[in-house]
Structure formats: C-alpha cells, structure tokens
Rosetta silent file (secondary structure, phi, psi, omega in degrees, C-alpha in Angstrom):
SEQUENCE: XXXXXXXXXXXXXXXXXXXXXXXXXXXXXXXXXXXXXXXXXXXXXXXXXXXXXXXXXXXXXXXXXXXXXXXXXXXXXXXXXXXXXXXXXXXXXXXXXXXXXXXXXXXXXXXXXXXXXXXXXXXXXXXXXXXXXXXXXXXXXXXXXXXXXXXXXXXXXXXXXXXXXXXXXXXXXXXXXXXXXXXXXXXXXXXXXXXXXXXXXXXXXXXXXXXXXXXXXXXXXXXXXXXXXXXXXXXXXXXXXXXXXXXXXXXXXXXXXXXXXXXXXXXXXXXXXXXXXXXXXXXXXXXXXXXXXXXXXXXXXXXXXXXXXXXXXXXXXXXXXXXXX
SCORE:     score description
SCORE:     0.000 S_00000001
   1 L     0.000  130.706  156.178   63.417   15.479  179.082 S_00000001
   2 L   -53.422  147.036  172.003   64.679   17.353  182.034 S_00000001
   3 H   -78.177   -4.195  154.239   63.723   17.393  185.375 S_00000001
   4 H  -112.352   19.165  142.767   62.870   21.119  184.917 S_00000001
   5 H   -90.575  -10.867  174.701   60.895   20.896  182.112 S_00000001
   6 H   -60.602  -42.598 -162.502   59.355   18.185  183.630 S_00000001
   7 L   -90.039    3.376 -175.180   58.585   20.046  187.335 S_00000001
   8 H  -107.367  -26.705  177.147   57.711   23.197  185.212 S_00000001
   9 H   -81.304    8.331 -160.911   54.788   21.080  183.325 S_00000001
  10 H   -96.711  -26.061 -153.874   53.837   19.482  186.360 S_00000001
  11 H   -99.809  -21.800  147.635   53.444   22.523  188.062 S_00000001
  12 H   -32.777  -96.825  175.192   51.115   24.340  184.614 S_00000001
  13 H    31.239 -104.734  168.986   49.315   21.307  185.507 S_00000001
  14 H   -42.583  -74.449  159.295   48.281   22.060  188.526 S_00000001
  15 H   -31.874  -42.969  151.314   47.678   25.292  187.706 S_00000001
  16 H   -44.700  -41.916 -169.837   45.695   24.711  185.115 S_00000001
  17 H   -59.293  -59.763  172.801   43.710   22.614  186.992 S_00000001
  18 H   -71.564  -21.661 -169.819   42.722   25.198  189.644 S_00000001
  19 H   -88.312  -24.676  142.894   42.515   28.272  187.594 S_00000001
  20 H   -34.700  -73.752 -163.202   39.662   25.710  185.729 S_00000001
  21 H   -67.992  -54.727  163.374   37.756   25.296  188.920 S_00000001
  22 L   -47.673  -10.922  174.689   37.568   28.926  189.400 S_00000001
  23 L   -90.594  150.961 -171.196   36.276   29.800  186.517 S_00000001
  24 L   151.861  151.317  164.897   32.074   29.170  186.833 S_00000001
  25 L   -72.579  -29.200  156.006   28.986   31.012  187.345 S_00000001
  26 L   -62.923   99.087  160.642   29.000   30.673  191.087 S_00000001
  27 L   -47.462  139.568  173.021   31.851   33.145  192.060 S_00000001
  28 L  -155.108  131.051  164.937   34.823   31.189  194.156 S_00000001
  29 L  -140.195  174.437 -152.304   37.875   32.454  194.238 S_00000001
  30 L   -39.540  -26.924  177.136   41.442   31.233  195.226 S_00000001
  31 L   -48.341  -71.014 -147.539   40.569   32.217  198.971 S_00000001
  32 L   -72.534  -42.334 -171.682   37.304   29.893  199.069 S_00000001
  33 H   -60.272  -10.629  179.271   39.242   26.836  196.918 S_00000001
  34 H   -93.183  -13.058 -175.684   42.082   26.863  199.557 S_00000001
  35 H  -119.620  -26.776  162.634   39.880   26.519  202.580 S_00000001
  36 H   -58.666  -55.599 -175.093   37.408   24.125  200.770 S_00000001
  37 L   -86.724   29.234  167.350   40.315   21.498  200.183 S_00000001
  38 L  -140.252  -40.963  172.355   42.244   22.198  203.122 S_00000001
  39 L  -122.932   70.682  178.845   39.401   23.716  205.954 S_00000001
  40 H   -46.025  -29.829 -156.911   36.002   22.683  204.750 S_00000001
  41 H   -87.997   12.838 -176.169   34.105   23.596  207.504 S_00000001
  42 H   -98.370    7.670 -127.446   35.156   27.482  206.600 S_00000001
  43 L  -146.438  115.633  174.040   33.279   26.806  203.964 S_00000001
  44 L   -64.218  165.516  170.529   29.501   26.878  202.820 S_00000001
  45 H   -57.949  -56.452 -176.383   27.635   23.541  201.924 S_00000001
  46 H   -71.022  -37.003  173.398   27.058   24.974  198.407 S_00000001
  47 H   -80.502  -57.681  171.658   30.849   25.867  197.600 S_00000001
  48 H    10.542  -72.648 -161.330   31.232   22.521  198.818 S_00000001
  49 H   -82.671  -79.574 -179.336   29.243   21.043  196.766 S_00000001
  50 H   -34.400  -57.884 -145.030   30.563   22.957  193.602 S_00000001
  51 H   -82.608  -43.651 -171.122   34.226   22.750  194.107 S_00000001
  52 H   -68.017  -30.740 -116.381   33.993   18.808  195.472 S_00000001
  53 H  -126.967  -70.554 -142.439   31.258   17.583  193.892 S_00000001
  54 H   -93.124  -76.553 -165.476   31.240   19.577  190.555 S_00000001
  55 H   -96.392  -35.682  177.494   34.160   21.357  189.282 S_00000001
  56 H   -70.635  -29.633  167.570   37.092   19.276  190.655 S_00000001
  57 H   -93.939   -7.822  160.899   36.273   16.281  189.102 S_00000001
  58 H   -70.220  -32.725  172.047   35.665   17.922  185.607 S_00000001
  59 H   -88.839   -2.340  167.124   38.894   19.074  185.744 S_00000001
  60 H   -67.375  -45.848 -159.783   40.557   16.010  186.967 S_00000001
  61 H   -76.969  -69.619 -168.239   38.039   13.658  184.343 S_00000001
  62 H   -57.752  -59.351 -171.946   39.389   16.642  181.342 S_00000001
  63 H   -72.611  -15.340  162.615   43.133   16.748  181.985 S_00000001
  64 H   -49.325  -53.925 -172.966   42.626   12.596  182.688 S_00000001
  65 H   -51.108  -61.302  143.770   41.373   12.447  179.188 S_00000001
  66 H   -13.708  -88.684 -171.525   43.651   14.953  177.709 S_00000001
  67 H   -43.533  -76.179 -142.489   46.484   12.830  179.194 S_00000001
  68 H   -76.187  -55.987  169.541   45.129    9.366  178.226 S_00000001
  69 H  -104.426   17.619  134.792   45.051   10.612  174.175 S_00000001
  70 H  -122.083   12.134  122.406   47.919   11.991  173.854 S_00000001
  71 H   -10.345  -75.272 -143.285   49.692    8.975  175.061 S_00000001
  72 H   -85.857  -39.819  163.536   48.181    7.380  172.513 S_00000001
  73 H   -21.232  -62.300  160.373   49.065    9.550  169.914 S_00000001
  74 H   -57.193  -46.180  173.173   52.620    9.502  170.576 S_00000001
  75 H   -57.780  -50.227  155.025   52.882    6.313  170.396 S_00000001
  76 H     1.523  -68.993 -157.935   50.756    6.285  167.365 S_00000001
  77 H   -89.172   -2.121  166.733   52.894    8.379  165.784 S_00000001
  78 H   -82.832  -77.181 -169.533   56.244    6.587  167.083 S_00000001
  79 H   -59.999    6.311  179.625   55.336    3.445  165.806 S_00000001
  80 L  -127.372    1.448 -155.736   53.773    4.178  162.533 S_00000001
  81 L    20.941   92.136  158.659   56.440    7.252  162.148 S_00000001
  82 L  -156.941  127.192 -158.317   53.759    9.797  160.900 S_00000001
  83 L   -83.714  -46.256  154.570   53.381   12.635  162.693 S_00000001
  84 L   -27.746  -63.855 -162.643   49.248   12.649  161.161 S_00000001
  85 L   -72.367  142.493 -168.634   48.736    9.843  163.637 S_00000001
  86 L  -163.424  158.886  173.782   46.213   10.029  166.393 S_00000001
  87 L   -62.115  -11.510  179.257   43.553    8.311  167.699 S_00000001
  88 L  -101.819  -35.388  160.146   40.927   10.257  166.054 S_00000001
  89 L   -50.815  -56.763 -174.012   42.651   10.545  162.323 S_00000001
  90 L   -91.073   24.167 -179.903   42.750    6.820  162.508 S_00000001
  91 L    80.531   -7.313  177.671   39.544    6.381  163.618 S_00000001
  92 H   -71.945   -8.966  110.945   39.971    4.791  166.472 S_00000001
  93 H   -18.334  -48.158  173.155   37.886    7.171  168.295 S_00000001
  94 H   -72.110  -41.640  160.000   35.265    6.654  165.860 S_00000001
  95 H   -52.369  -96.264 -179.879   35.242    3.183  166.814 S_00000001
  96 H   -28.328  -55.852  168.069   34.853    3.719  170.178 S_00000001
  97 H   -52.990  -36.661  173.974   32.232    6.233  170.007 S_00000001
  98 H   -52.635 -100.685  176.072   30.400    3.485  167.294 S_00000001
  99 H    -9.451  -55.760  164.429   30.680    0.857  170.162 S_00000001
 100 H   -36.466  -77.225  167.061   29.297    2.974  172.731 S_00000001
 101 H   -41.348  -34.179 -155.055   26.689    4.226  170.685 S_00000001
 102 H   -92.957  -34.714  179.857   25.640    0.805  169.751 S_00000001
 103 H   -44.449  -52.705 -174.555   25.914   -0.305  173.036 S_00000001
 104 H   -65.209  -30.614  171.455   23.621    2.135  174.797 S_00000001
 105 H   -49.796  -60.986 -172.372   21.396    1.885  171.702 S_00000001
 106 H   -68.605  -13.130 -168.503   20.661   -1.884  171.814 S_00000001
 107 L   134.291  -57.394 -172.299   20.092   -2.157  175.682 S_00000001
 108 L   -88.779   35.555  162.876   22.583   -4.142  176.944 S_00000001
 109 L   -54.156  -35.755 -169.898   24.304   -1.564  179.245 S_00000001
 110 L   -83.968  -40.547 -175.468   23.732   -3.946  182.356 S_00000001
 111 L   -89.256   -8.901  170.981   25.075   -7.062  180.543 S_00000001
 112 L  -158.320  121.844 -166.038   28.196   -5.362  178.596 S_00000001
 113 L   -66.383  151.960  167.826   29.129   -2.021  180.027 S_00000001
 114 H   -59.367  -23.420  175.629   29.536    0.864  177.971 S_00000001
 115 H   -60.088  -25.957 -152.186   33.285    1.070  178.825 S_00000001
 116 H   -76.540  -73.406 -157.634   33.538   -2.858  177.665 S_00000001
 117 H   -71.956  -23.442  163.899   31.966   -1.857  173.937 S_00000001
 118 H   -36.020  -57.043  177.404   33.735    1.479  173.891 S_00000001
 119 H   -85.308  -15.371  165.613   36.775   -0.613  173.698 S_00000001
 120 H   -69.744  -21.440  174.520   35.929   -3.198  171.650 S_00000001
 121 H   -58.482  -60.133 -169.956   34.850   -0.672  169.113 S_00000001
 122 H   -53.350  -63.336  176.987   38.016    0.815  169.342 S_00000001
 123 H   -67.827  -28.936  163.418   40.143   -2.624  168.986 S_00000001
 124 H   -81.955  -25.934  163.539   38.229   -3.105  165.831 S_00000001
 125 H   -84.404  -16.241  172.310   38.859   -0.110  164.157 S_00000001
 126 H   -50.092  -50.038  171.790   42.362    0.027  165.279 S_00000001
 127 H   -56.431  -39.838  176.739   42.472   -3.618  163.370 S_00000001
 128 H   -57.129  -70.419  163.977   40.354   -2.476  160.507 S_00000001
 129 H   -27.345  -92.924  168.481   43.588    0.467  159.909 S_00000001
 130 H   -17.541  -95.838  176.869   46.144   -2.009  160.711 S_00000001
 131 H   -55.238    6.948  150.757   45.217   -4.101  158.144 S_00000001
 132 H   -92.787   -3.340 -143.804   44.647   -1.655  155.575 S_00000001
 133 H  -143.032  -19.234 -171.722   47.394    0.340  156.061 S_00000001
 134 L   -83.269   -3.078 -164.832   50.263   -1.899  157.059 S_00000001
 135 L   -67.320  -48.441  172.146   50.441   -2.936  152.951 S_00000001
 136 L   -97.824 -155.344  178.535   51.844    0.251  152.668 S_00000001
 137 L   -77.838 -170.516  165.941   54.640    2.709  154.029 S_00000001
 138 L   -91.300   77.275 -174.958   53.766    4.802  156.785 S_00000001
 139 L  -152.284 -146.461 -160.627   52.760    7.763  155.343 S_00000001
 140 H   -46.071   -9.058 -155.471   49.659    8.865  153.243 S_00000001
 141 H  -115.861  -34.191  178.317   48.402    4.894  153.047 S_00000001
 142 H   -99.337  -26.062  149.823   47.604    4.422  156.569 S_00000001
 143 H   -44.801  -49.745 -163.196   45.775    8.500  156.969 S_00000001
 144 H   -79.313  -19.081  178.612   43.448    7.161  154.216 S_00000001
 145 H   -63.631  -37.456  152.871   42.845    4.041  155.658 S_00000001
 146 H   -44.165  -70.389 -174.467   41.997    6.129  159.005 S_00000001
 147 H   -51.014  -44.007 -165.078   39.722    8.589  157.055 S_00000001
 148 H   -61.593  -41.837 -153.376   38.273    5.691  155.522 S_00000001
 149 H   -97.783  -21.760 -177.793   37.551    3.594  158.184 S_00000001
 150 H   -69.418  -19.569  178.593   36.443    6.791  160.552 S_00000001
 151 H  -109.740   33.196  143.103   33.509    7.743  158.211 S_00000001
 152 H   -85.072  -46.980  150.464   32.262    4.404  158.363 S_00000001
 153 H   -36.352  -92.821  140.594   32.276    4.679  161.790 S_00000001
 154 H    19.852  -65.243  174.793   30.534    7.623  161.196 S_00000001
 155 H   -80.032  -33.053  168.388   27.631    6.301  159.291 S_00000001
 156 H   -75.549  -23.194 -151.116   27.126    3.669  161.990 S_00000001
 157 H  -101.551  -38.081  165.852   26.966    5.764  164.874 S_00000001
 158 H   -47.344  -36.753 -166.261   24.489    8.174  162.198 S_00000001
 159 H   -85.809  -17.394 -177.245   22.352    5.411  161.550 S_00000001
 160 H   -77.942  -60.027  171.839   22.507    4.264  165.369 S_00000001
 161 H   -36.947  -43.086 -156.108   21.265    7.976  165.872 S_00000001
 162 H   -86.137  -52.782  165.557   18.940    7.871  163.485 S_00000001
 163 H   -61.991   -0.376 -177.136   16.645    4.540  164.351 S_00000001
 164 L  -113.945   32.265  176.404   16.992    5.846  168.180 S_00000001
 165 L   -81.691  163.369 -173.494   15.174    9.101  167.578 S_00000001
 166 L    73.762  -14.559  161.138   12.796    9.608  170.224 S_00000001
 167 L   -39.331  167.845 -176.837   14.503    7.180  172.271 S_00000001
 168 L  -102.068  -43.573  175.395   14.828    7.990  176.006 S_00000001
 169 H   -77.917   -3.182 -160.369   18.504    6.951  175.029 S_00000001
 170 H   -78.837  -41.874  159.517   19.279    9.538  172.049 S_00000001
 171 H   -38.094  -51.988 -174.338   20.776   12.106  174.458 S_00000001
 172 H   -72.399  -24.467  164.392   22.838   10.051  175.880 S_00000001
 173 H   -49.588  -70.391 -177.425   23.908    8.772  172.437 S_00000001
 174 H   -34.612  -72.322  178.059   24.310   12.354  171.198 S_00000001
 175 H   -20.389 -108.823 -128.024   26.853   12.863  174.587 S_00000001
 176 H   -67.157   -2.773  164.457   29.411   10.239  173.260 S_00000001
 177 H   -69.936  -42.458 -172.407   29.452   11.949  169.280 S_00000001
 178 L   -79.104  -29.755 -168.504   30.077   15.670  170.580 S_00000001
 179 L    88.062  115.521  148.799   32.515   14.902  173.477 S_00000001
 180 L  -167.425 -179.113  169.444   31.860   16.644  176.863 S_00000001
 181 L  -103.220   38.480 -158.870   32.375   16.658  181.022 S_00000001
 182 L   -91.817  -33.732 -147.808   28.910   17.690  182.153 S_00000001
 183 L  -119.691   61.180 -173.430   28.504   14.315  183.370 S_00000001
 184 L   -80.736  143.444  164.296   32.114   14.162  185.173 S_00000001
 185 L  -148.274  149.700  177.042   32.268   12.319  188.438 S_00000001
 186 H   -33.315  -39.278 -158.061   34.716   10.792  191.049 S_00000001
 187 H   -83.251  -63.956  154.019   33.935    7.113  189.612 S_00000001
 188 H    -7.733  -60.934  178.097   34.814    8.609  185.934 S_00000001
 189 H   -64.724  -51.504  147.248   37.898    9.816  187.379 S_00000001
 190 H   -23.398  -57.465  177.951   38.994    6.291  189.377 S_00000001
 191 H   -65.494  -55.330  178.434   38.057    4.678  186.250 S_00000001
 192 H   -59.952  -32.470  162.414   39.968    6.518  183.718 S_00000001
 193 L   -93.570  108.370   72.472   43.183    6.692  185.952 S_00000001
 194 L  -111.298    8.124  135.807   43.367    3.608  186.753 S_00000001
 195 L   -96.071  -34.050 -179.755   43.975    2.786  183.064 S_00000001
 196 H   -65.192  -79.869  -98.849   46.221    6.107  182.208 S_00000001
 197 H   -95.307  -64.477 -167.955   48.732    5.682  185.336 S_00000001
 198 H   -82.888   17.255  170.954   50.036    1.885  184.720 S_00000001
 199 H   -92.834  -23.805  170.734   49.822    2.653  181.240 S_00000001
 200 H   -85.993  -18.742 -158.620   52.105    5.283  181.367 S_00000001
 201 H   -74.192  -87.618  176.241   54.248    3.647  183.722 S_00000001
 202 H   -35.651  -59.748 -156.469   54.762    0.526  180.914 S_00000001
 203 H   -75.895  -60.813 -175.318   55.000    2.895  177.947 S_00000001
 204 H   -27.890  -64.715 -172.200   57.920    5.117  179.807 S_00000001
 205 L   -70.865   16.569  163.824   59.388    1.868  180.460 S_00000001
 206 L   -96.134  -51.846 -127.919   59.193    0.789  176.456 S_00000001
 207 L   -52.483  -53.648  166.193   60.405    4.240  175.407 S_00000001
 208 H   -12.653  -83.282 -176.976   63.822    2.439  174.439 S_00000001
 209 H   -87.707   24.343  131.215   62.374    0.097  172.124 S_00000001
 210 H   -72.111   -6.256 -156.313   59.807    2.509  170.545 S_00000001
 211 H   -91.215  -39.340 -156.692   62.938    4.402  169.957 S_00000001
 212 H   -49.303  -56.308 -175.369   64.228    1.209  168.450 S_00000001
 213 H   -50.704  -33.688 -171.666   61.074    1.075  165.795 S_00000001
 214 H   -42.578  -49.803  167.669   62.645    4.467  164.018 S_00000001
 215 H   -48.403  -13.603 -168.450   65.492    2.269  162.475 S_00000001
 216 H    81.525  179.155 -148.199   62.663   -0.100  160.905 S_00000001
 217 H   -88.839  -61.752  176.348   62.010   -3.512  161.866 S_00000001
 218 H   -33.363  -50.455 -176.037   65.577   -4.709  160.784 S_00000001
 219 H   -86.370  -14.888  146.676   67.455   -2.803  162.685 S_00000001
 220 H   -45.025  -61.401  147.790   65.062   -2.964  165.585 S_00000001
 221 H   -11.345  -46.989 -166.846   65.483   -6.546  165.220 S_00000001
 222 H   -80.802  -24.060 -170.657   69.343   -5.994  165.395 S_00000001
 223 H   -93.200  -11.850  159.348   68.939   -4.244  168.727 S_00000001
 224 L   107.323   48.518  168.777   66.869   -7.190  170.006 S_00000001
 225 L  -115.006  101.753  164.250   63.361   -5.737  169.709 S_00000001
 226 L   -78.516  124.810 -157.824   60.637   -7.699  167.997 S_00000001
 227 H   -75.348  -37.358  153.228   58.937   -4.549  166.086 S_00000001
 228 H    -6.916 -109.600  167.828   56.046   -7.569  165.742 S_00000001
 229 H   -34.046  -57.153  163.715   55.214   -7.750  169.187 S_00000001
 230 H   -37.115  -45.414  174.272   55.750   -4.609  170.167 S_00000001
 231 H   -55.090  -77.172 -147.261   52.969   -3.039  167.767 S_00000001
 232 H   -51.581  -61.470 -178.577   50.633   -5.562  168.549 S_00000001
 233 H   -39.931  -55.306 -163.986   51.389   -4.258  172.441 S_00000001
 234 H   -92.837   -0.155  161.596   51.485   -1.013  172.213 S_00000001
 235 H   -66.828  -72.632  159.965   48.348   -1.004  169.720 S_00000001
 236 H    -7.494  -66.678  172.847   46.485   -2.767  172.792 S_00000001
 237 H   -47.331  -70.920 -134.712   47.876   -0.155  175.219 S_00000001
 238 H   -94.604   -0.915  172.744   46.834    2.402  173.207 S_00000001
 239 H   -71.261  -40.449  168.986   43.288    1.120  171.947 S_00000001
 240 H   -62.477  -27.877 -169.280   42.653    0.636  175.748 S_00000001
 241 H   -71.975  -53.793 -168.123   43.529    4.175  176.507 S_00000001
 242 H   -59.287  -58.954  178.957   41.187    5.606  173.525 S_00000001
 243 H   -37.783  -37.418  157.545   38.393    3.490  174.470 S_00000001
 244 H   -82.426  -27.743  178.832   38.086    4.876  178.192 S_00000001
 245 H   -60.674  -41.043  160.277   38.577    8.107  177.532 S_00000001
 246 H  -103.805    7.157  141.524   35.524    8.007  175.534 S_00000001
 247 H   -34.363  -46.560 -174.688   33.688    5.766  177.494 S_00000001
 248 H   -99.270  -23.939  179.040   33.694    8.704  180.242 S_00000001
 249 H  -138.332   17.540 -179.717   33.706   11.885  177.704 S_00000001
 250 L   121.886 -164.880  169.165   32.665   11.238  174.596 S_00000001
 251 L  -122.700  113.134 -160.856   34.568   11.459  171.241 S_00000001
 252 L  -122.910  107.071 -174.578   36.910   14.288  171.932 S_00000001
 253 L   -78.980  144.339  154.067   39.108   14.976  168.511 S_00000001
 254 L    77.243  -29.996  150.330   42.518   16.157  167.586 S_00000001
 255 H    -9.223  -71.184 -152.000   44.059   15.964  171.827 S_00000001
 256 H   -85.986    3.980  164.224   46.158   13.449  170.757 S_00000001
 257 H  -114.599    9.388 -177.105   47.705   14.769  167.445 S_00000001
 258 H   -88.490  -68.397 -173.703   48.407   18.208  168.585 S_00000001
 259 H   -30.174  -39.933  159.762   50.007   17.655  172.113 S_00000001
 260 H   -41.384  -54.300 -156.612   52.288   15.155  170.967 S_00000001
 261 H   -62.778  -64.535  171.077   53.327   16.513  167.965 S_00000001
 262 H   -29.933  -47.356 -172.215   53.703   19.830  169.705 S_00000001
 263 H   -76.204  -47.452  176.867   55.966   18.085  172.148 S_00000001
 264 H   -48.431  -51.351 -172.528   58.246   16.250  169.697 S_00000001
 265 H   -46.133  -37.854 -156.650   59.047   19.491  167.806 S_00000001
 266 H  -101.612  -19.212 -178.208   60.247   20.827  171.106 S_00000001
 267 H  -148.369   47.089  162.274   61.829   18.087  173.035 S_00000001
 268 L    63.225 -179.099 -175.828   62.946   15.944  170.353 S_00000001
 269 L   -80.331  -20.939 -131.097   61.750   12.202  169.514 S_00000001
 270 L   -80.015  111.371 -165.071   63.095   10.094  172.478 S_00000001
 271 L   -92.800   17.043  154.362   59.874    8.895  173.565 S_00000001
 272 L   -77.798  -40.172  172.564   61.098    8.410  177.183 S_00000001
 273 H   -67.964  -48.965 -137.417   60.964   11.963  177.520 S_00000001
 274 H  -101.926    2.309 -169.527   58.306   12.722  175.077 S_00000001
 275 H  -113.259  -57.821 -175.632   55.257   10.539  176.133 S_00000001
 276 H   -50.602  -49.417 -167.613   55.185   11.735  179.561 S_00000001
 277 H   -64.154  -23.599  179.796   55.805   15.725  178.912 S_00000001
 278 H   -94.703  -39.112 -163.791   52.723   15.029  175.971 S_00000001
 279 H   -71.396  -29.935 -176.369   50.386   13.481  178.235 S_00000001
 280 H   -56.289  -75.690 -176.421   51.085   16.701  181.070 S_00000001
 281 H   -21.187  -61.667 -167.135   50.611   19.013  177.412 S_00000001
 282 H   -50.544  -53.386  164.941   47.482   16.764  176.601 S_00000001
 283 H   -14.304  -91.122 -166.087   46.407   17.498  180.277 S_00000001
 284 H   -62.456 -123.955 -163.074   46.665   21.305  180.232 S_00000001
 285 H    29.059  -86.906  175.663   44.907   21.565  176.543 S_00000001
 286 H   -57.548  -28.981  174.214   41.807   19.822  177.518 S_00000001
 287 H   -66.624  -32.781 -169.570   41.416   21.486  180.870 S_00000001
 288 H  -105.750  -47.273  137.407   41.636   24.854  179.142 S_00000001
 289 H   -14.813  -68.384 -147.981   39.432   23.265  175.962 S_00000001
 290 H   -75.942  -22.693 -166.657   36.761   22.201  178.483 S_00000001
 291 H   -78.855  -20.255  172.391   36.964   25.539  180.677 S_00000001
 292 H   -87.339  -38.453  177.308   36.334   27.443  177.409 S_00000001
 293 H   -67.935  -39.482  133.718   33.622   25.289  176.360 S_00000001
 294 H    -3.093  -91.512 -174.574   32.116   26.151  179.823 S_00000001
 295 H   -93.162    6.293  172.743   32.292   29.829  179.570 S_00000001
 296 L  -105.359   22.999  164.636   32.463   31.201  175.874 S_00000001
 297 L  -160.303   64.938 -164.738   28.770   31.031  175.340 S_00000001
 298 L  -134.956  137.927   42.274   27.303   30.760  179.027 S_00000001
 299 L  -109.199    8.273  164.374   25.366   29.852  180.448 S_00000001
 300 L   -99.156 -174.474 -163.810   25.216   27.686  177.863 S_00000001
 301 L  -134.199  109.896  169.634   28.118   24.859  176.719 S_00000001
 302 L   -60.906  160.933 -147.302   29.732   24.317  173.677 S_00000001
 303 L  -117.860  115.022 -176.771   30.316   20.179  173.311 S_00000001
 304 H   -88.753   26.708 -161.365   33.879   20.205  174.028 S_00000001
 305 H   -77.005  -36.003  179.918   34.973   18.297  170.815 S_00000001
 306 H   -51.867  -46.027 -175.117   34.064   21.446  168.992 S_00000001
 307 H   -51.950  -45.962  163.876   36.818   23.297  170.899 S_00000001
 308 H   -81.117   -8.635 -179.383   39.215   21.022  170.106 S_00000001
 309 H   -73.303  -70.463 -160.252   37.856   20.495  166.862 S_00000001
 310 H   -45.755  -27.447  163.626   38.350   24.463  166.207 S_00000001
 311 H   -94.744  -37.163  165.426   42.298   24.317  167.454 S_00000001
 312 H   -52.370  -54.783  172.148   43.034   20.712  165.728 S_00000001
 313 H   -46.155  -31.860  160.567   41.786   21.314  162.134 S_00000001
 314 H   -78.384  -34.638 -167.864   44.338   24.251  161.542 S_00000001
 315 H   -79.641  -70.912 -161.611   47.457   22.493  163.146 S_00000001
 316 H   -36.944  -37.173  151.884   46.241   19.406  161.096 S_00000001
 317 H   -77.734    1.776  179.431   46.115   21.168  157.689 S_00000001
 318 H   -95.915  -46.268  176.988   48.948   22.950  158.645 S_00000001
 319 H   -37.751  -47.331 -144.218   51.100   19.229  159.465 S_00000001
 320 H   -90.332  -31.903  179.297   49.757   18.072  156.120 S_00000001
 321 H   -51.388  -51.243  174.991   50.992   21.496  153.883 S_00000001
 322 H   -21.636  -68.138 -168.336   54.267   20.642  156.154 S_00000001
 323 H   -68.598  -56.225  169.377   54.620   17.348  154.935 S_00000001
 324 H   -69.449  -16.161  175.549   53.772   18.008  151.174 S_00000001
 325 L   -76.272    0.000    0.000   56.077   21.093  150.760 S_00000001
C-alpha cells in the first residue's frame, strides 16, 4: 500500500469520525465541535456533555470495532485462503456473543468479567471450526463448519434468552445478540484499543509470513515459516480481537468480510498493505453503519448489526455466486 492511499484513508477516517458526531438530535455543527475540543469554555455544559461525553466516544468505540473485525477477517481469510472468511461466517462471533450471554446470565460478572467469557466463547468456537474444517480444503468445508457451529451458538444464546425472561438481566442479554453503541464510553474505548493497536502492530509485522501461507504449508515451510504455529498465533490474535469487540458492542455481523475483501480486490493480497488499509475501511463502515442506525428511524435506533446485516448479506451472496460461477 502507498503512503497516499494510506494518508487518504487516514484522513476519511477522521472525517468520518466527525461528520458522525455531528449528526444527532441536538444540533452542533462544525463551529461548536471545533471549539468544544479545542476551546471548551466557548462552549455550553450541554454540548459538552454531548460531544465529550456522548457522541465522541461512540464514534471512537464504532470505528474501534469496525477496525478490530476486519483485522480479523483478513487474516481469516489469508490464512484459510477463502475470501467467505470472517469472524461472524465462522461463528466466532457467535461464540462470543454465547459466552457473554452466558456470562451475564449465570451471575458471575464480578468473578469472570464479561470481556473474559466473551473471549473464551470465542476461542471455543474458533476451535470447534478449526477442527471441523481443517479435514478439508479451504473452501466450502470450513463455511459449513462455520454455519454449523454459529447456529449452535445460536440456540445457546436462544435458550440463554429464553430461561432469563423477566430477568433484570434480559436487556442486557438482548444488547450483546443485536450489536449496538448506546452504551459507548471512554473505558470501552481504552479497553478495545488497547487490544486493536499492538495487535495490529504484530500482524503488520507477520504480513510476510501470512504472505508465505498462500504457497501452502510446504512451501511456507521452504521459506522458513512454520504454517503450524503461525495459525495457532494468528487464530489467538484474532479470537482476541473478536471477543472484545463484542464484549463492548455486541455481535456486530459481516464488518469483517466486507472491508477486507473489499480491500484485497483493490490493493491486492500482500497483507502488509492490506490489513492495515482494511482495518481504516472497517473503521469508516461502522462509523457510517452506526450513524445510520442513529438517524434512519429517529428518534428511535435500529440495533446496529441490522445495518450491517442489510449491506453484508448482498456482498456475501454475491462472493458466493462469484465463487461458484
């Protein structure tokens, strides 16, 4: 990737970012958001409040997220070479939400955090795949193994729903099935970067030998890459990735196979290039996902998995037509 396709997504980004926080029922426009972050005191208490408080960390927490699964995607789909992989086709998402769910269900938020079973969910369905899926090539045998293992998932996190009606907890349960930011905060934001940033940092610095897996494990092997180890790593990496991201927003679908995908077609496979420019992609998506889930039926708020459901499900049957012509 170039450095000006790089500095031109960086600076979308951004842009994205702000023209999100402007959007809202409480008019603010670029005037008030420039003197809130740079001269507060020009500033009411209540735009404060919004801009600080409110809207800047949903769009920081959505393009975190955004970022953080389509990482994992790419890799996904470098290391399994199937462009159909993502954390939510292979269920690993599903997992996570399952985890969550069961966590908050059962109780035991103060002795094992929701982030802790978010990811443990997640590292089991990721395993559950793996080992269903590695028998065969990478194609159509590891998607069914995904589907398979994601509506199992599915049925736990229904049945978790289902003994916890009337619960005091079933909202919050409900939260991590649909995906949303309503309950975005600075701590959310801390938390979630401070797994995306030294994860991308490590995965940049892999991109070589993910490039390596395309040759297959022999000839990875020849270039002095154990294709072993690697998986098992970057499986880890990216099972940690899925798991906070819905630990803070839910089960948010389909992120991490468009933006990726999207990015390979355009700036080839070389995943040094291609995993940063997809998480900045994933970024700008979800920020523009969540700002529409905001505002296309307000004041009330679509759940923004639907949003992302409603742009994933067409590229995904369109990858799969793709593949079979």
């Amino acid at each position: 990737m170039s450095l000006k396709v790089f500095l031109v997504l960086v600076l979308v980004s951004v842009g994205s970012i702000f023209g999100a926080i402007l959007l809202g029922p409480a008019e603010i426009g670029p005037r008030d958001l420039f003197r809130a972050l740079f001269h507060p005191d020009e500033v009411s208490r209540a735009q404060r409040l919004i801009l600080w408080e409110m809207r800047l960390p949903r769009a920081a927490l959505a393009f975190a997220v955004g970022a953080a699964l389509s990482l994992s995607g790419g890799v996904m789909q470098g290391i399994f070479h199937n462009p159909l992989a993502s954390p939510y086709v292979l269920g690993v998402a599903g997992g996570a939400a399952a985890g969550a769910a069961a966590v908050i269900a059962s109780g035991i938020g103060e002795t094992i955090p929701v982030p802790l079973g978010a990811f443990l969910g997640a590292l089991g369905a990721v395993a559950m795949v793996y080992q269903l899926g590695k028998r065969g090539r990478a194609g159509m045998s590891l998607i069914l193994a995904g589907v398979a293992v994601g509506s199992l998932l599915s049925a736990v996190t229904s049945f978790i729903l289902f003994v916890s009606a009337g619960d005091r907890r079933l909202a919050e349960i409900i939260f991590w099935t649909m995906g949303s930011f309503v309950r975005a905060n600075w701590s959310r934001v801390w938390l979630l970067g401070a797994a995306v940033g030294p994860s991308l940092v490590l995965l940049w610095g892999l991109g070589r030998r993910i490039n390596a897996l395309a040759l297959g494990d022999e000839g990875a092997r020849y270039l002095g890459v154990d294709p072993v180890r690697l998986r098992r790593l970057l499986l880890g990496v990216t099972t940690l990735l899925t798991g906070a991201s819905v630990s803070v927003s839910g089960t948010v679908g389909f992120v991490g196979l468009v933006a990726p995908h999207l990015v390979r077609l355009l700036l080839g496979p070389d995943h040094r290039g291609l995993l940063p420019a997809a998480a900045l992609c994933g970024g700008i998506l979800l920020v523009w996902a969540d700002a529409l889930a905001r505002t296309v039926l307000a004041p009330a708020e679509l759940p923004v998995g639907v949003i992302t459901a409603f742009i994933g499900v067409p590229f995904f049957l369109w990858l799969l037509w793709r593949r079979s012509g």
